[in-house]
C-alpha positions as CSV (number, residue, x, y, z in Angstrom):
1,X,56.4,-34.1,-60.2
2,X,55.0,-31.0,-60.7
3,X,51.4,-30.3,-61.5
4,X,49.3,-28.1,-64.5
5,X,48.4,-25.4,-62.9
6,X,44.6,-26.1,-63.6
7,X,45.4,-29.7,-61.9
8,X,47.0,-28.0,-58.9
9,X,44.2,-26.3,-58.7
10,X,41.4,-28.9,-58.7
11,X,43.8,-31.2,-56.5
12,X,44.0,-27.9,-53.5
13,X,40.2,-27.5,-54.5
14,X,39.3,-31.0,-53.6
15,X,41.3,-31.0,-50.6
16,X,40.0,-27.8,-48.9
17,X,36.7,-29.7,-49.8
18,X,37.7,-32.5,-47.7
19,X,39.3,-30.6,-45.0
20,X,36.0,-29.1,-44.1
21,X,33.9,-31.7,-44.2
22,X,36.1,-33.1,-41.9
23,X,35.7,-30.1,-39.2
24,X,31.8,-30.0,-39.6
25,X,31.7,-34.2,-38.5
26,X,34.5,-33.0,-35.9
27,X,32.5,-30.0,-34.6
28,X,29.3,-31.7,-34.6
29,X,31.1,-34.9,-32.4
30,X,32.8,-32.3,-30.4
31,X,29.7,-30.1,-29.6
32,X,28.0,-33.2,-27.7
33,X,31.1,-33.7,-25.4
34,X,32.0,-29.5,-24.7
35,X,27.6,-29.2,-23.6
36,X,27.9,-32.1,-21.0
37,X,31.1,-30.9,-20.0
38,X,29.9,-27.7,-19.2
39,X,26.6,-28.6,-17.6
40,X,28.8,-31.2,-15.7
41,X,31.6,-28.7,-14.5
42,X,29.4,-25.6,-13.3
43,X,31.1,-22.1,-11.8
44,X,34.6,-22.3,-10.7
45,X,34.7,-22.0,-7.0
46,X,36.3,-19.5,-4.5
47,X,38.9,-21.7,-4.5
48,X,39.8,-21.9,-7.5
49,X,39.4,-18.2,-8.2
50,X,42.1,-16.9,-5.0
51,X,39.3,-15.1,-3.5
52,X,40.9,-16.9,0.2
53,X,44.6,-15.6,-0.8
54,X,45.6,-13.5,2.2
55,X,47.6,-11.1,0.4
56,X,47.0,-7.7,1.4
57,X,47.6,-5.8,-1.5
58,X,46.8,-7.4,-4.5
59,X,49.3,-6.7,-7.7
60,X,47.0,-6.0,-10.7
61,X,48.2,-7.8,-13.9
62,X,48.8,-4.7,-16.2
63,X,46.8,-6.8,-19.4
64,X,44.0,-7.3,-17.7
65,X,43.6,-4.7,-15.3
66,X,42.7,-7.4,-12.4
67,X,44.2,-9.2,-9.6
68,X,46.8,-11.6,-9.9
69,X,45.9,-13.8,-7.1
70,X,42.1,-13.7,-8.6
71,X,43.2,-14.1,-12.4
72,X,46.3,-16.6,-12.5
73,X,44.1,-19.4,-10.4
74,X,41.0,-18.9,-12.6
75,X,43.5,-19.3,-15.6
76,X,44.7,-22.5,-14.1
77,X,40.8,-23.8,-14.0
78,X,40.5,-23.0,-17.2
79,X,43.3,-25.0,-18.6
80,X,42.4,-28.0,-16.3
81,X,38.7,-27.9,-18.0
82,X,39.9,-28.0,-21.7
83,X,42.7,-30.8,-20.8
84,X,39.5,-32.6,-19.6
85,X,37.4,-31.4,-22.6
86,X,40.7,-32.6,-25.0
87,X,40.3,-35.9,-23.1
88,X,36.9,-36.2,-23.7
89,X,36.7,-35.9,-27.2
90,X,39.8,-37.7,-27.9
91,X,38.3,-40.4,-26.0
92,X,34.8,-40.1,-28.1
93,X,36.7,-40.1,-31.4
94,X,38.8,-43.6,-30.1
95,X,35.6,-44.7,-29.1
96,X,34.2,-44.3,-33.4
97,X,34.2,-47.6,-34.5
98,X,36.5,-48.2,-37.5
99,X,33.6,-49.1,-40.0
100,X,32.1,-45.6,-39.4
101,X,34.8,-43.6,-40.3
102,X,35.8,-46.1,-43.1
103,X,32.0,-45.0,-44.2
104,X,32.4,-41.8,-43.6
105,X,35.9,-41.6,-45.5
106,X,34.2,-43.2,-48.3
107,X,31.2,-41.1,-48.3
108,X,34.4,-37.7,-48.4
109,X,35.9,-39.8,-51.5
110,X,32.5,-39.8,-53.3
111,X,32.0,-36.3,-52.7
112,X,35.4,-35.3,-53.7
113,X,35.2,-37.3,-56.8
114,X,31.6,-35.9,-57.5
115,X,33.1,-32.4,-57.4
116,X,35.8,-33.2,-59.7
117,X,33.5,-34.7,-62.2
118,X,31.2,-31.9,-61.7
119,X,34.5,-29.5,-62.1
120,X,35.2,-31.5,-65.7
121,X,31.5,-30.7,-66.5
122,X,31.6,-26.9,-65.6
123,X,35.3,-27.1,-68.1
124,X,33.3,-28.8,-70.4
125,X,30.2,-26.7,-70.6
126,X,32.7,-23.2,-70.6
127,X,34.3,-24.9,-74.0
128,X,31.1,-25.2,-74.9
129,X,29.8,-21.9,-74.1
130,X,32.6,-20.3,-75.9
131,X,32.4,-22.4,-79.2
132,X,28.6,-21.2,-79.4
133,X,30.0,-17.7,-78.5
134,X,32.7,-18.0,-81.0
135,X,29.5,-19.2,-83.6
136,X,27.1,-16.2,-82.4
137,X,30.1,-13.7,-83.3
138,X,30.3,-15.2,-86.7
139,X,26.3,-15.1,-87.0
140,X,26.2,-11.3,-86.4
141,X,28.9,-10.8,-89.1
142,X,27.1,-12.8,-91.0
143,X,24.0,-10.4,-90.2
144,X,26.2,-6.9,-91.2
145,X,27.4,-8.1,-93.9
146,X,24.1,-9.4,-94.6
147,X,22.5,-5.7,-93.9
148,X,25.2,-4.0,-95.7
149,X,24.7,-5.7,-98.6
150,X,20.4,-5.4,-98.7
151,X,21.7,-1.4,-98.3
152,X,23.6,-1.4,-101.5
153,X,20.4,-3.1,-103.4
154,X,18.4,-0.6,-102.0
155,X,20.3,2.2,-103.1
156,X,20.2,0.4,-106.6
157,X,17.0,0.0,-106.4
158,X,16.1,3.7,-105.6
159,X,18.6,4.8,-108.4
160,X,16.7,2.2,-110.8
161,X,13.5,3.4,-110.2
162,X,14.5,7.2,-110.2
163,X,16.1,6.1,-113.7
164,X,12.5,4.4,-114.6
165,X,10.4,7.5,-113.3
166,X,12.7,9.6,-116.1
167,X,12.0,7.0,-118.7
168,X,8.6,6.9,-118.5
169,X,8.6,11.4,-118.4
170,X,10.7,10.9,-121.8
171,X,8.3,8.6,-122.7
172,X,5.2,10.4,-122.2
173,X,6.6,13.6,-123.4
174,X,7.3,11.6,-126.9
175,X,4.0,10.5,-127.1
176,X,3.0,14.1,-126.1
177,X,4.8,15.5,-129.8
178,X,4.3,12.2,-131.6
179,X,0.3,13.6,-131.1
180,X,0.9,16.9,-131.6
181,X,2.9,15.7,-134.8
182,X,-0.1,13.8,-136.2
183,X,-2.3,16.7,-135.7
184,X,-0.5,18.9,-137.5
185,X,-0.3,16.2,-140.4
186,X,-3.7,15.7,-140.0
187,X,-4.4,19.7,-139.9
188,X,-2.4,20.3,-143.0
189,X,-4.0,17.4,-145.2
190,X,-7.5,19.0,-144.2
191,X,-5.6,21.8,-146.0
192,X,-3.8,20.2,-149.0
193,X,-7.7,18.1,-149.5
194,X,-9.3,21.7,-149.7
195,X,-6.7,23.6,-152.1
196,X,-7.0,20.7,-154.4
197,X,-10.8,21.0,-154.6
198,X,-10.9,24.2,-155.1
199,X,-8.0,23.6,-157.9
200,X,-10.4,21.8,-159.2
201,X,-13.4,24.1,-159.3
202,X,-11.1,26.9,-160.4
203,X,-10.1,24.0,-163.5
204,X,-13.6,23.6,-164.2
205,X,-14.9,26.5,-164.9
206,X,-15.0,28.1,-168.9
């Protein structure tokens, strides 16, 4: 059966997870057993270095620049110590009762399970995150088409009250004649009033 690829991943996810919690248990039984290993095995001796070979011209390994008969026995040591240090620890974990790792295998399964349901949440909170994205673009359209549109009243506005301010000029320069007009009614009545009384006068005389 072959896996999403978002599946594959959580499943290789979950197993790296597992893998190392499994080498930090491991390390930390193992680290017990290689200490009193070493404070228990001490220096390798003369012996075991060659140091009593009677060879009297010692071939130098060209690798490591150093005597055979001093490097190949010291090699030898060293693979006798980890066989006993492999020994040790594979006797330690036979030694783990079966309850304690069944704990401990249960405690992995609850973490692995806790990080796939915290691997659903993160999914859930990106869809999330990316619907109220999605609604923030839409609210900044909102806003320029919003803006654009308070620009077009304003320049109505400003052409409005440009169209008022010449209004009111024609307005007051109306008024302005309508004045002048009633003063020069006024004037010429004053005028027509005095040529009839002195019509008058010039009618009532012999």
């Amino acid at each position: 059966m072959v896996l999403p690829e978002e599946e594959e991943e959580v499943v290789v996810t979950a197993i790296s997870f597992r893998y190392i919690v499994v080498m930090k248990i491991w390390k930390r039984l193992r680290w017990d057993v290689v200490e009193r290993r070493l404070s228990q095995e001490g220096t390798p001796t003369n012996k075991e270095l060659g140091e009593g070979s009677s060879v009297a011209a010692p071939r130098i390994l060209p690798v490591t620049r150093e005597p055979i008969h001093h490097t190949i026995p010291l090699l030898a040591a060293r693979l006798v110590r980890h066989e006993d240090r492999l020994d040790a620890i594979a006797t330690l974990v036979n030694n783990i009762p079966n309850e304690q790792v069944e704990v401990m295998s249960a405690e992995i399964e609850q973490l692995v399970m806790e990080h796939l349901e915290m691997g659903a949440m993160m999914e859930q909170l990106n869809t999330q995150f990316g619907e109220a994205m999605g609604f923030i673009g839409l609210l900044c359209s909102a806003n320029n088409i919003s803006r654009d549109i308070m620009c077009d009243i304003n320049q109505a506005l400003d052409t409005t009250r440009a169209q008022v301010m010449s209004l009111r000029c024609a307005q007051q320069e109306a008024q302005a004649r309508e004045r002048d007009r009633d003063q020069i009614i006024e004037t010429m009545a004053a005028k027509i009033q005095e040529l009839q009384r002195r019509l008058d006068d010039n009618q009532g005389k012999p």
